[in-house]
Backbone as numpy.savetxt, mean C-alpha at the origin, in Angstrom:
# Nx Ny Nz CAx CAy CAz Cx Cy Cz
-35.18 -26.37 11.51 -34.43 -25.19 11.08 -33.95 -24.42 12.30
-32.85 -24.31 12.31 -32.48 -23.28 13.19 -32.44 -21.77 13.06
-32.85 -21.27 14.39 -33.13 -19.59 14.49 -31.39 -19.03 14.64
-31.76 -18.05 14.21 -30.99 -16.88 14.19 -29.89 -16.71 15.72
-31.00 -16.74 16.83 -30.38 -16.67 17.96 -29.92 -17.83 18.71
-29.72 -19.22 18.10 -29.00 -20.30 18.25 -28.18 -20.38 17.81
-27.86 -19.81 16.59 -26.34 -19.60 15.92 -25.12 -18.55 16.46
-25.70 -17.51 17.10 -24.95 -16.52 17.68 -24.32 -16.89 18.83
-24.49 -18.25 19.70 -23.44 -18.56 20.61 -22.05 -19.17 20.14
-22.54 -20.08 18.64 -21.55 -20.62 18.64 -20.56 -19.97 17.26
-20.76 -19.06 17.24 -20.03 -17.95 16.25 -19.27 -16.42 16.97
-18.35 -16.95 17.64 -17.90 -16.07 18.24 -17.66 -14.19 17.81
-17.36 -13.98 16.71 -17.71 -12.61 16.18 -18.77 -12.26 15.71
-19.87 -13.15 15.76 -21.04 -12.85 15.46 -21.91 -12.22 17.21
-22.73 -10.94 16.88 -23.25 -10.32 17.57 -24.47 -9.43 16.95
-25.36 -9.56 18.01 -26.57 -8.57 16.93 -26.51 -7.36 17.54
-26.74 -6.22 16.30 -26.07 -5.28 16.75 -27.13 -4.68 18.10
-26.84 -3.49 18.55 -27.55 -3.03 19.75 -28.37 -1.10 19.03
-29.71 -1.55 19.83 -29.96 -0.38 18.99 -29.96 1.17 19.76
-29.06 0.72 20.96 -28.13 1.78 21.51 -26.60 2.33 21.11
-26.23 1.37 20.08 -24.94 1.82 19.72 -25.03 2.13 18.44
-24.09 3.60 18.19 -24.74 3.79 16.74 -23.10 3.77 15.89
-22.98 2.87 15.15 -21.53 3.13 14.42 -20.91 4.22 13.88
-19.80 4.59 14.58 -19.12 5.47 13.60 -18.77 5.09 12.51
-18.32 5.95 11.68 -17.42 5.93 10.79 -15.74 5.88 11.18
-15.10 5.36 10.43 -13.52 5.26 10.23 -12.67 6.70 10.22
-12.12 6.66 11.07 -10.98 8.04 10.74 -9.98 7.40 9.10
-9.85 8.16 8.65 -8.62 8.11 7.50 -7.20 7.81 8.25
-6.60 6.92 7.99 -5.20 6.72 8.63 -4.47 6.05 8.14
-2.97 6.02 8.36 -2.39 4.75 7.64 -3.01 3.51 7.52
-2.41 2.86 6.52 -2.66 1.54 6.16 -2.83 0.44 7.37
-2.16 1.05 8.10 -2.24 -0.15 9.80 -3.05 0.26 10.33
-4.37 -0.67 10.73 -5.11 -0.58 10.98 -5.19 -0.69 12.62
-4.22 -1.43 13.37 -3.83 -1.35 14.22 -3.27 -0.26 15.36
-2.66 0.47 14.38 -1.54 1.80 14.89 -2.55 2.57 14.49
-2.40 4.32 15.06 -2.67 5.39 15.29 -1.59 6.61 14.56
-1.43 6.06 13.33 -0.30 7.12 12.80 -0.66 8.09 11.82
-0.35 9.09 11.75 -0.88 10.12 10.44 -1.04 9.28 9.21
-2.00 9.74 8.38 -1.88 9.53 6.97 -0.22 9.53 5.82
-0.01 10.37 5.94 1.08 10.83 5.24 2.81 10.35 6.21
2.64 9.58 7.07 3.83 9.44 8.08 4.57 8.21 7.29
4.03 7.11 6.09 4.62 5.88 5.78 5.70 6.04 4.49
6.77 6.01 4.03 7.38 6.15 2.77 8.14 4.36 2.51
7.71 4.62 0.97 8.41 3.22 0.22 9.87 3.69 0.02
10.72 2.75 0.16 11.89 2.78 -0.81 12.28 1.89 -1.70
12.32 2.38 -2.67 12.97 1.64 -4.44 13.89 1.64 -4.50
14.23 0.36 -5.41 15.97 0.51 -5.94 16.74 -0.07 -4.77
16.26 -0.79 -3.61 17.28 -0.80 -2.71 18.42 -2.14 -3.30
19.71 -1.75 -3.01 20.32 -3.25 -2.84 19.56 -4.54 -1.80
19.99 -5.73 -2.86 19.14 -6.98 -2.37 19.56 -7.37 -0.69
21.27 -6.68 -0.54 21.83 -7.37 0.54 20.94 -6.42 2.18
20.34 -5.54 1.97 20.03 -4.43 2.70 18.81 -5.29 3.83
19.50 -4.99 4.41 18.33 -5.75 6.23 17.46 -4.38 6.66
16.48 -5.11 7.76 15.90 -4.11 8.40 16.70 -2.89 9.04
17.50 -4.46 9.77 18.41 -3.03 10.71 19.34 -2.19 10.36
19.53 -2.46 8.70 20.66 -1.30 8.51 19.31 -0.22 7.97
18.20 -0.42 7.51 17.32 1.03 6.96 16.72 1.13 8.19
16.82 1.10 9.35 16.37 1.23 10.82 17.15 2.01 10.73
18.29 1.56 10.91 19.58 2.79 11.61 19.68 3.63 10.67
19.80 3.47 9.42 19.99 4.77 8.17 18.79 6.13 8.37
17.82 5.28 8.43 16.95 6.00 8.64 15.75 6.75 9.93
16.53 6.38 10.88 16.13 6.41 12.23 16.95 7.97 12.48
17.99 8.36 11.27 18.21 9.62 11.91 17.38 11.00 11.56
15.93 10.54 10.80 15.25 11.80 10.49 13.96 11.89 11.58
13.69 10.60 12.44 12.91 10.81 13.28 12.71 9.56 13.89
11.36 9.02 15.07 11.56 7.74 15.25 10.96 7.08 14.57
11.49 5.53 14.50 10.74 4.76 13.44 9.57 3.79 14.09
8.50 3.63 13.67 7.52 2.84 14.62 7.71 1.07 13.58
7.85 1.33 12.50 7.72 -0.12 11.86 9.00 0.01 10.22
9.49 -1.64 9.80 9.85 -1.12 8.99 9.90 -2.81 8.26
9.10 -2.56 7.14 8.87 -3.46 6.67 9.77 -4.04 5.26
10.38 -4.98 5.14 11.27 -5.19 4.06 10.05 -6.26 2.68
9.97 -5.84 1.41 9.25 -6.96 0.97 10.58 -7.77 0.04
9.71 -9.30 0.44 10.76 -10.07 0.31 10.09 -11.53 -0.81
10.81 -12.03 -1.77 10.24 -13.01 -2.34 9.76 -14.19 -1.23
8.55 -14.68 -2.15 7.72 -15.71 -1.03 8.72 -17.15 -0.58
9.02 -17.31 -1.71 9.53 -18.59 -2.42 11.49 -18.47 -1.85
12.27 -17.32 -1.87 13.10 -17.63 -1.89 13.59 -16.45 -0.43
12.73 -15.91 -0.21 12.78 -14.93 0.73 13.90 -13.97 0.93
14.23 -13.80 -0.24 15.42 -12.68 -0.83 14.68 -11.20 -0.90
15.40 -10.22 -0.35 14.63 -9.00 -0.69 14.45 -8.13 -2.42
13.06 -7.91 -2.32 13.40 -7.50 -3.95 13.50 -5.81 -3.61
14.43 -5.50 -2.82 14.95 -3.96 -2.95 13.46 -3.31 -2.56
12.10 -3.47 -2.11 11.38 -2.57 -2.42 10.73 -2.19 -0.03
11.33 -1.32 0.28 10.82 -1.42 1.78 9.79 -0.22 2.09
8.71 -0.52 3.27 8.17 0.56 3.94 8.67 1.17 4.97
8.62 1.96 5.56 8.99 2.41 6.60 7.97 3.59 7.06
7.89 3.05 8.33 6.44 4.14 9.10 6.79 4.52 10.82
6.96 5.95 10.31 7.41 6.79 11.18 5.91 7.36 11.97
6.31 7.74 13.20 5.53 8.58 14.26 4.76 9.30 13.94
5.76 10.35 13.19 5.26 11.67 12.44 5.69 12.04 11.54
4.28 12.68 11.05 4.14 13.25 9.24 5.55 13.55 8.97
5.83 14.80 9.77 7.34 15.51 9.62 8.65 15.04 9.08
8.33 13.69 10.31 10.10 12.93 10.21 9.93 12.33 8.66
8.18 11.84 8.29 8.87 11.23 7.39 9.41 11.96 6.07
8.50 13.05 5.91 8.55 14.32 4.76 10.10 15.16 4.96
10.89 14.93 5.83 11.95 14.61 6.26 13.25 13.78 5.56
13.04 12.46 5.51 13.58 11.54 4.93 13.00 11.56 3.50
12.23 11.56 2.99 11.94 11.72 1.87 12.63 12.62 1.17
12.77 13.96 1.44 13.36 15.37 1.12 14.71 14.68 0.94
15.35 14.40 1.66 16.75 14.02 2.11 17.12 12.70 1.64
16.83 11.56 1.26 17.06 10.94 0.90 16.71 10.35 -0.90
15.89 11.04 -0.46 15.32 10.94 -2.03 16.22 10.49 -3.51
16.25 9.87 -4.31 17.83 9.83 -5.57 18.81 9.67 -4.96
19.16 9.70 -3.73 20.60 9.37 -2.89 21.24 7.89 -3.28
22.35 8.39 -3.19 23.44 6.62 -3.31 23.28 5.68 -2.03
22.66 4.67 -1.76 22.68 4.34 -0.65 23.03 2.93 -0.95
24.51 2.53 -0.30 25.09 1.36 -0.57 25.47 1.07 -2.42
25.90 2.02 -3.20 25.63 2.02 -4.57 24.82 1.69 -5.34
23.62 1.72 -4.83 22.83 2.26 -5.98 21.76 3.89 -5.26
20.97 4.03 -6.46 20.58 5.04 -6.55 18.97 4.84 -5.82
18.27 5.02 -4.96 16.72 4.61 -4.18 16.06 6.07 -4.40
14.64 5.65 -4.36 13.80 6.35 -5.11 12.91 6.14 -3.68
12.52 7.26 -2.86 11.59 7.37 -1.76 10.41 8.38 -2.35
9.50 7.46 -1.67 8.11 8.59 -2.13 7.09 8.20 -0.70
6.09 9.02 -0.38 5.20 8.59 0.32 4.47 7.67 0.36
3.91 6.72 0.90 3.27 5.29 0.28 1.72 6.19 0.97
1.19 5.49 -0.69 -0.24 5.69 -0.80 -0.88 4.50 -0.53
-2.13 5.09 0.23 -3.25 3.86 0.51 -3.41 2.81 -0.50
-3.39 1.69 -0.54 -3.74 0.64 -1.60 -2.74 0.15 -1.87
-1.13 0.92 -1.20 -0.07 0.14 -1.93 -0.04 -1.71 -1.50
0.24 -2.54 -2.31 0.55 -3.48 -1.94 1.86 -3.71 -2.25
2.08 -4.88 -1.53 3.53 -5.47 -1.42 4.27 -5.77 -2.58
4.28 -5.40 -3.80 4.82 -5.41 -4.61 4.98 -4.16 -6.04
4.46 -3.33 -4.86 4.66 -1.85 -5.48 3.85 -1.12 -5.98
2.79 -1.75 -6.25 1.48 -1.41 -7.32 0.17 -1.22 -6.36
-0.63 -0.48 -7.29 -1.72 -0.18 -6.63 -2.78 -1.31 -6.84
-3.62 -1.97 -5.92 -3.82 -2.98 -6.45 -5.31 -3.24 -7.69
-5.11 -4.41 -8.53 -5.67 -4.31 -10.00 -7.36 -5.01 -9.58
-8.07 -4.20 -10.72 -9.38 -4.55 -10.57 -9.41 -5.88 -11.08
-10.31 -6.66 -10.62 -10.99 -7.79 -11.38 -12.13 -7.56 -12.26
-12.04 -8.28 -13.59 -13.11 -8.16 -14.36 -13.00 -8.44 -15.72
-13.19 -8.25 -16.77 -13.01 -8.49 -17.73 -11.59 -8.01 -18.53
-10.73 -8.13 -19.02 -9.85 -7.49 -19.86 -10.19 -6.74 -20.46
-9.15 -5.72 -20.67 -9.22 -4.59 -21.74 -9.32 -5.18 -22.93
-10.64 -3.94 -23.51 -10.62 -4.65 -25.02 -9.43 -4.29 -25.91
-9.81 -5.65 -26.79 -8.28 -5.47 -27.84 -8.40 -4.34 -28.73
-7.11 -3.46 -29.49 -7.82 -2.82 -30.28 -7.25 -3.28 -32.01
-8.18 -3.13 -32.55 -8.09 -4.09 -34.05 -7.41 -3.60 -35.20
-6.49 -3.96 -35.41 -5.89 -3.28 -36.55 -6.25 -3.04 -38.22
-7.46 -2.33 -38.26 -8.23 -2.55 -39.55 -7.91 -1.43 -40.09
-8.19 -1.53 -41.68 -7.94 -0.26 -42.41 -8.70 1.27 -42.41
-8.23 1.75 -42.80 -9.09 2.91 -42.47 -10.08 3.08 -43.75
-11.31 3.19 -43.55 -12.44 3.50 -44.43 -12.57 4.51 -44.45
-13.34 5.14 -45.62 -13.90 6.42 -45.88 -14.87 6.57 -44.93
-15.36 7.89 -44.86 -16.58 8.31 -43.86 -17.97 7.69 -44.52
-18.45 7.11 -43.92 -19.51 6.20 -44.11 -21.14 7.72 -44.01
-21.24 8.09 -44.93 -22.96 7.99 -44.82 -24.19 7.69 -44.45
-24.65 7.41 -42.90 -25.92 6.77 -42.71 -27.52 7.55 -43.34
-27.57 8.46 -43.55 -28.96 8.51 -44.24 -28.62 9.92 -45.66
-29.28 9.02 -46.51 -29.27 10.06 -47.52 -30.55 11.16 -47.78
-30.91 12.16 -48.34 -31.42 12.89 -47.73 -32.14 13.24 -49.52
């Protein structure tokens, strides 16, 4: 049987912890776990036309502040955009900014719907769904009189 401390060479992210280091906790931050950006700095846009690239909602939208990322979601399979993008700005401001201002606007004829993107959004707009059992069904039975359990 092998020990514990024979396995830890050849498992490269594996480390035991040290009982000089004491873990923090996580700051709250955007979804990128990578970047250092406010909470509130990322907004979705809806409704976009399919033909719409990065670089034209770069440049459209690069005039409310700077843009650090801008993500288009796109079918897996056919890699067409389904109108739905992120965009994550520097700061809170610029983006509460574009939001204000763009918000219901005509952009390329149609009408886009910007909101702040909340933690959990996933790539297809939704917050994402629990696993577990289905909702129960509900049964279409008649209605009975009030039932009596003890007579007295």
């Amino acid at each position: 049987m092998m020990e514990m401390s024979m396995l830890a060479p050849s498992f490269p992210g594996f480390a035991k912890p040290s009982a000089s280091v004491k873990p923090s906790l996580p700051t709250l931050r955007a979804s990128s776990l990578r970047h250092d950006y406010p909470l509130a700095s990322k907004v979705v846009i809806k409704n976009l036309p399919y033909s719409t690239g990065e670089t034209t909602l770069r440049k459209e939208f690069s005039n409310f502040g700077k843009i650090a990322e801008v993500k288009m979601v796109k079918d897996m399979n056919t890699k067409r955009s389904k109108g739905i993008a992120f965009i994550q700005y520097t700061c809170q401001d610029d983006a509460m900014l574009a939001l204000e201002t763009m918000d219901q606007k005509d952009f390329y004829g149609r009408t886009i719907y910007v909101e702040i993107a909340r933690l959990g959004w996933d790539y297809f707009g939704a917050t994402p769904r629990a696993s577990g059992p289905p909702t129960p069904k509900k049964w279409d039975l008649p209605e009975q009189e009030e039932v009596v359990d003890c007579w007295y």
